[in-house]
N, C-alpha and C positions, 0 to 999 in steps of 0.2 A: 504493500500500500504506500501511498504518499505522503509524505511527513504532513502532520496537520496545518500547515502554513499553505502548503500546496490548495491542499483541499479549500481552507479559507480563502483564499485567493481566486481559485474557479467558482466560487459561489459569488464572491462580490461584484469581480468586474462583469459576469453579464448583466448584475441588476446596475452597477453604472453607468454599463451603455444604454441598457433600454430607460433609465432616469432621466438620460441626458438626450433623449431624441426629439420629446418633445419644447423643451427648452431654448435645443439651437438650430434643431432640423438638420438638415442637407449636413453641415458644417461636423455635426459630433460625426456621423459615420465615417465623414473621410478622413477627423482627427484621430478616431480609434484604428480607423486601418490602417493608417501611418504609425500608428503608436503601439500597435501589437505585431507588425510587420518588423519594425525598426527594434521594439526589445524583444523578440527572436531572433533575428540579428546577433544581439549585441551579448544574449545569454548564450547563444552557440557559438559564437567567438571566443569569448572569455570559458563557456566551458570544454571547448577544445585546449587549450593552453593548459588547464589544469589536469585536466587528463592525461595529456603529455607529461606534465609533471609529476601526478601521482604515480605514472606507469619508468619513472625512472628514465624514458624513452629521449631521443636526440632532441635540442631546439629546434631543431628543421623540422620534426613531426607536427608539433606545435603549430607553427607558422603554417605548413603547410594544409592542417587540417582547417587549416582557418581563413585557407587565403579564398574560397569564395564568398564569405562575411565581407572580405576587406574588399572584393571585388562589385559585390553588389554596393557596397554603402561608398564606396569610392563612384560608381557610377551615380547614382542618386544625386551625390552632395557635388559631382559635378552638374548636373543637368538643373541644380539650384542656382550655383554660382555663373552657370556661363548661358550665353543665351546660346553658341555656336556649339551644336552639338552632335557635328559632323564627324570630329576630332575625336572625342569622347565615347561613339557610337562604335569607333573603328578600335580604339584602343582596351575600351572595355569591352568589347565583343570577344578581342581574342582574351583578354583577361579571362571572360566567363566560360571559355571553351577550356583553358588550358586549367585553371583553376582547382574543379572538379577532378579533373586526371592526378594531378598532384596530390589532391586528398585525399584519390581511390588509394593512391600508390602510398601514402602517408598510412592510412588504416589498415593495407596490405602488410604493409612493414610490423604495426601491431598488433596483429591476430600473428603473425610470422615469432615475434620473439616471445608468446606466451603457447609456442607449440612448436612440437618436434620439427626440425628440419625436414622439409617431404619437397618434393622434384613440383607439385603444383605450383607451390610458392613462386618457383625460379618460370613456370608458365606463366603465372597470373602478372607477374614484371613485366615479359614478355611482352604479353597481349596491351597493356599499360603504355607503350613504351612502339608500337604499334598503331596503336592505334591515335597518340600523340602528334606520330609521323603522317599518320593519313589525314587526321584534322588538321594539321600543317598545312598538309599539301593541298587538300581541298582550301581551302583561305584564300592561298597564295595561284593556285590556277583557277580560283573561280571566275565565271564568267557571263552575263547576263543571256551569251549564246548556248551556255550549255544546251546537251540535246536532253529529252526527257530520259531516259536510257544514264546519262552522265549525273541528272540531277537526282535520282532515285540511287546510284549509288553513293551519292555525297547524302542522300538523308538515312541510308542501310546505316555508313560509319556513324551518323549521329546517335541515330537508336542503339548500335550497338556501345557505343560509347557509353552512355545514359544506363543502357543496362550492366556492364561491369561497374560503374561507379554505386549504382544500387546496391549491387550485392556484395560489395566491397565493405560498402557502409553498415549494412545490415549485418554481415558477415561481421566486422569488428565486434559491433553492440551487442551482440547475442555471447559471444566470446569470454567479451569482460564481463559481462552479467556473471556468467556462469563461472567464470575463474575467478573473480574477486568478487562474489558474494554480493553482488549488489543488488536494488530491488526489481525487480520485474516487471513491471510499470515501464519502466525507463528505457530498457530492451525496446519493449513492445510499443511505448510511446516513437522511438524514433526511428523504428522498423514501418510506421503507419504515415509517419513525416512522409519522408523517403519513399513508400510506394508511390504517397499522394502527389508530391513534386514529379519523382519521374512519371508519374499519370499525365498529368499536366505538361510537362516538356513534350512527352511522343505525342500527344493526340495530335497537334498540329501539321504532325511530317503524315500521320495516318489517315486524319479526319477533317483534315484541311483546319479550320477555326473557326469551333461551331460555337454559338451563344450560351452559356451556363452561368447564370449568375450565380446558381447556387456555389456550383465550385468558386467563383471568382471569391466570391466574400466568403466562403471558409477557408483560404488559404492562407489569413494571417494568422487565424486562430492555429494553424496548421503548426506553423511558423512559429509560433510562439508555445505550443505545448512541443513539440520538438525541442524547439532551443531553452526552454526549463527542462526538459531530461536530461540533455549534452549537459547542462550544465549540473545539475543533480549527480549525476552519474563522476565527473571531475570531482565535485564537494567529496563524494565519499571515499575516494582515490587518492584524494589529497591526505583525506583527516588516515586513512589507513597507513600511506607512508609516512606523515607526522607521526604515528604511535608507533610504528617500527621502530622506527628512529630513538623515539625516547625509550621503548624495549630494551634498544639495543644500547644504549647509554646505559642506563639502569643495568644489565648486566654486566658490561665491561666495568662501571664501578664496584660492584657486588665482588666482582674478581680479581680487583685489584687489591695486591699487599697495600 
């Protein structure tokens, strides 16, 4: 279960969106989806870092599970500050392509060092590292003449992209659940993220871009119960290797003449 904070917390803020609709109208919806959009964000950011640090694991894992956090709110906080977003479109475009790959291969690396050395791992790189290449290459030879033939294989690499990062991601969280004891909820909270975003990425290369509002406005809440587990899941990784540590003080003084 959810620590009782959690719980408190999912009961309050929907009775202060629906408080606040009739108050300011139009205005609270688009403030709450900015604002539960942005602290999903900002709780999967910061709970990827800690994660990293509880798990003892490189700085680079850290950064790297986090750099599509930095990539979305880098793209946003531009297209606030600039009117010209020409610039911005091209450079966080590949930001958000390459991004993902790096966090697949970031959380590939942590399911890797809390299990046996096996010949998949040295695959799952591979494919990673492959498929990097082809999102590369699609980028740099895109062409508004593609033939249809050309343009179905540059949306094949996307989907398939989108799907090793899914289960990369899910494939970490169910991992550490289960090897550091953590609670269940949290697994399953960011396994249901993750389905739902990569829902929402393929349907457009599948289903062209069909009108769902329902989907559209539950995706911060998406967003936001997601980036309270990432970051849930880090809290108790962190507090586990803080008590190690003092364990392990406490006995090297015990043992000391």
């Amino acid at each position: 279960m959810p620590p009782r904070s959690y719980i408190i917390t999912a009961v309050v803020l929907p009775v202060l969106v629906v408080a606040s609709m009739p108050v300011t109208l139009g205005f609270s919806i688009l403030f709450w989806y900015a604002l539960f959009t942005a602290a999903g964000c900002i709780l999967a950011v910061a709970g990827a870092f800690k994660i990293a640090n509880g798990l003892r694991a490189p700085p680079w894992i850290g950064v790297a599970l986090a750099s599509p956090g930095f990539a979305w709110a880098g793209n946003k906080l531009f297209e606030i500050v600039s009117n010209d977003h020409s610039v911005a479109w091209a450079w966080f475009g590949m930001a958000a392509r390459f991004a993902p790959l790096a966090a697949a291969g970031a959380a590939l690396r942590l399911v890797e060092t809390m299990s046996r050395p096996r010949p998949a791992f040295r695959i799952g790189y591979g494919v990673l590292a492959a498929l990097a290449l082809l999102v590369g290459a699609g980028m740099i030879l895109y062409s508004p003449t593609f033939t249809k033939s050309q343009l179905y294989a540059l949306y094949s690499v996307t989907v398939a992209v989108m799907l090793v990062e899914c289960a990369a991601f899910i494939g970490a969280a169910v991992m550490i659940t289960i090897r550091r004891d953590i609670e269940r909820w949290a697994a399953v909270a960011i396994s249901l993220a993750g389905v739902h975003l990569l829902s929402q990425a393929i349907r457009p290369y599948l289903f062209g871009y069909p009108t769902d509002e329902t989907m559209f406005w539950l995706q911060p809440v998406v967003m936001l119960v997601g980036g309270a587990a990432v970051w849930r899941m880090g809290s108790v990784l962190r507090a586990q290797a803080l008590s190690g540590q003092s364990a392990l003080s406490l006995d090297i003084a015990n043992t000391s003449p």
